[in-house]
C-alpha positions in Angstrom: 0.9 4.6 11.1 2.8 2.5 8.8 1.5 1.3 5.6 0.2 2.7 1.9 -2.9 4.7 3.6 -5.8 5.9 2.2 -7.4 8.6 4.6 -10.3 6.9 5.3 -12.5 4.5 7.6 -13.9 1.1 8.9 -12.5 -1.7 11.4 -10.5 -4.6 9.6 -11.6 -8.1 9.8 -8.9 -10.8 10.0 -9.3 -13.0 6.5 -7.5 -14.7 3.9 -6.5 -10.8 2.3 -4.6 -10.6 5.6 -1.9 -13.5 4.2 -1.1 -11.6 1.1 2.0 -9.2 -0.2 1.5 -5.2 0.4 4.1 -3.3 -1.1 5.4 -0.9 1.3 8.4 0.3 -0.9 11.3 -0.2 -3.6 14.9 -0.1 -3.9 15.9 3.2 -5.6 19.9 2.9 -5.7 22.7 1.9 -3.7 24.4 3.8 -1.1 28.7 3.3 0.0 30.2 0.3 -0.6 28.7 -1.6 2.3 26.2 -2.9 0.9 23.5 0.0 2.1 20.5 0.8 0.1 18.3 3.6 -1.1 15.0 3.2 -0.5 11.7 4.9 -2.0 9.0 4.4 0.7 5.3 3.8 0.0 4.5 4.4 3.8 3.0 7.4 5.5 5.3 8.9 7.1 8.4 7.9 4.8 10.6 6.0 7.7 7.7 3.8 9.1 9.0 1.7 6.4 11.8 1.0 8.9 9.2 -0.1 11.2 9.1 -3.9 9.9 12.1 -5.8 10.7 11.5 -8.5 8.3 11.4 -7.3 4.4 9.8 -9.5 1.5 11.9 -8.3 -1.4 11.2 -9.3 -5.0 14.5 -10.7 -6.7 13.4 -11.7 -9.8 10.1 -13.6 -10.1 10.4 -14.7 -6.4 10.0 -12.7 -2.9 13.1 -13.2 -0.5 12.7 -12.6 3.2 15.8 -10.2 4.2 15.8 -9.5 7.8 16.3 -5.3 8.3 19.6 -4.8 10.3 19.3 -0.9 10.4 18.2 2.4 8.4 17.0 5.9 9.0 16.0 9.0 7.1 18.4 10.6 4.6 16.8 13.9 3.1 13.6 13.2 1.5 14.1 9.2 1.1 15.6 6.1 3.3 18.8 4.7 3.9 18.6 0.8 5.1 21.3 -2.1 5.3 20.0 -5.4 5.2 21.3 -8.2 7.2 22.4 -10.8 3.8 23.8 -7.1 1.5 27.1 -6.7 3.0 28.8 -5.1 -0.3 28.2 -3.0 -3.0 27.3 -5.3 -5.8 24.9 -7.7 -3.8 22.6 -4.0 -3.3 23.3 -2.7 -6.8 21.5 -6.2 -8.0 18.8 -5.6 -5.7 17.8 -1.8 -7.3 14.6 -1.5 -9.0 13.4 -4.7 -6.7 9.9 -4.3 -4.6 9.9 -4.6 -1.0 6.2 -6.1 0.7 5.3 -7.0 3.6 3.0 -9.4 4.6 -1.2 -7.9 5.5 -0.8 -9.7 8.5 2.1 -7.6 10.0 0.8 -4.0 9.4 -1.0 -2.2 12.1 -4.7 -2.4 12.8 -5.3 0.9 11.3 -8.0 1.8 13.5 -11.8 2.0 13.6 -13.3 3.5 10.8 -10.0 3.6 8.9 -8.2 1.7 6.0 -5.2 0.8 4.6 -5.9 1.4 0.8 -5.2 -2.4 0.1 -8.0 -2.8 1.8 -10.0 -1.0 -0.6 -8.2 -2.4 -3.6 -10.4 -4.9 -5.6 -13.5 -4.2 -4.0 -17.1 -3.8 -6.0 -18.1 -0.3 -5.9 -21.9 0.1 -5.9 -24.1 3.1 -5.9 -26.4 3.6 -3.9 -29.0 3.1 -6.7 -27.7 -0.9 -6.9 -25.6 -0.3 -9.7 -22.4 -2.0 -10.0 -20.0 0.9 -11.3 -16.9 -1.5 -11.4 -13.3 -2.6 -9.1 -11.6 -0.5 -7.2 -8.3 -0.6 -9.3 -5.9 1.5 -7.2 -6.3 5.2 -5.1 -4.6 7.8 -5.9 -3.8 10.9 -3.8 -4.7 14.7 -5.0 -4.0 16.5 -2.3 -7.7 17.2 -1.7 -8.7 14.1 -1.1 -8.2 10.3 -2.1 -9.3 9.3 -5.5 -11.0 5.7 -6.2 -10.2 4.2 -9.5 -12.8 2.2 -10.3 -12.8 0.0 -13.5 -16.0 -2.1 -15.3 -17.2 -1.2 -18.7 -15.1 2.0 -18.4 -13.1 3.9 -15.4 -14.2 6.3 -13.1 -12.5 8.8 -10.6 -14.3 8.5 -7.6 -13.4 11.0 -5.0 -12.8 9.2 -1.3 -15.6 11.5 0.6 -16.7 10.0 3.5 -20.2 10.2 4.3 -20.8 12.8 1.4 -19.9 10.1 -1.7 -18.5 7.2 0.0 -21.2 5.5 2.4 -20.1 2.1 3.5 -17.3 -0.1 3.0 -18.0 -3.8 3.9 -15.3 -5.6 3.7 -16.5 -8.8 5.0 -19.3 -8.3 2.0 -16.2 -6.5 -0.3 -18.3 -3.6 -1.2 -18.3 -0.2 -1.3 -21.5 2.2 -1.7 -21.4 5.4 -2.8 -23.5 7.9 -3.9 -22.7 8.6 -7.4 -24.0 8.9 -10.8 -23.7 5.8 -13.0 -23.8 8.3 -15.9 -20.5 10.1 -14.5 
């Protein structure tokens, strides 16, 4: 399923999150002299990157839509041509540039599942009523996802469905969980 991915659940509900940015990606390097790029991909597995035909890349302050011509796996990263990069020094100007694509475009991931933009900026609550802060980012351990919740300090929250995590309303943008305030 394409998309940054956290391992976890709900249905999503069309809203105003569903017009904004989600970066999928960046540009790593350039690749020959025909204007191909490297690409480090964000998505799960590696080449559903390639999956979206239309790129928003970030050249300088602004995002560019750049239509994807072709690509494929090379070793552990991605190879892609763009259809406006037809040399060498239009993609070395585009390395180190973020590549998004719009909520809108990506997959329903599923019932009881989430992409973890969906879970970014949400109020995490315990179960007791107390605010513990916003979910900041997720990070992956291998185990299981991690929420990184900031307030009046951070927390690690691990992403266990039904054990610590209990709901996520994200018509409500909440999360409850079932975990100490004092942690």
């Amino acid at each position: 399923m394409p998309g940054p991915e956290a391992r976890v659940s709900m249905n999503i509900v069309m809203s105003d999150r569903d017009s904004r940015l989600v970066i999928i990606g960046r540009v790593a390097g350039i690749y020959g002299v025909r204007g191909w790029i490297k690409v480090l991909s964000s998505t799960e597995p590696p080449e559903a990157i390639l999956d979206y035909p239309t790129w928003q890349v970030r050249c300088g302050p602004e995002w560019k839509a750049m239509a994807l011509s072709e690509g494929r796996r090379y070793g552990k990263g991605i190879l892609a041509h763009l259809a406006t990069c037809d040399d060498r020094d239009v993609a070395r100007g585009l390395i180190g540039a973020e590549i998004a694509v719009h909520r809108s475009e990506m997959p329903d991931p599923g019932a009881d599942h989430y992409y973890w933009a969906d879970l970014e900026g949400l109020t995490v609550r315990s179960i007791r009523g107390v605010d513990l802060g916003i979910v900041d980012h997720l990070v992956e351990t291998g185990a299981n996802d991690v929420l990184v919740v900031k307030g009046e300090r951070e927390r690690l929250i691990p992403y266990v469905r039904d054990v610590v995590v209990k709901n996520v309303d994200l018509e409500q943008g909440v999360i409850l969980v079932d975990w100490d305030p004092e942690y």
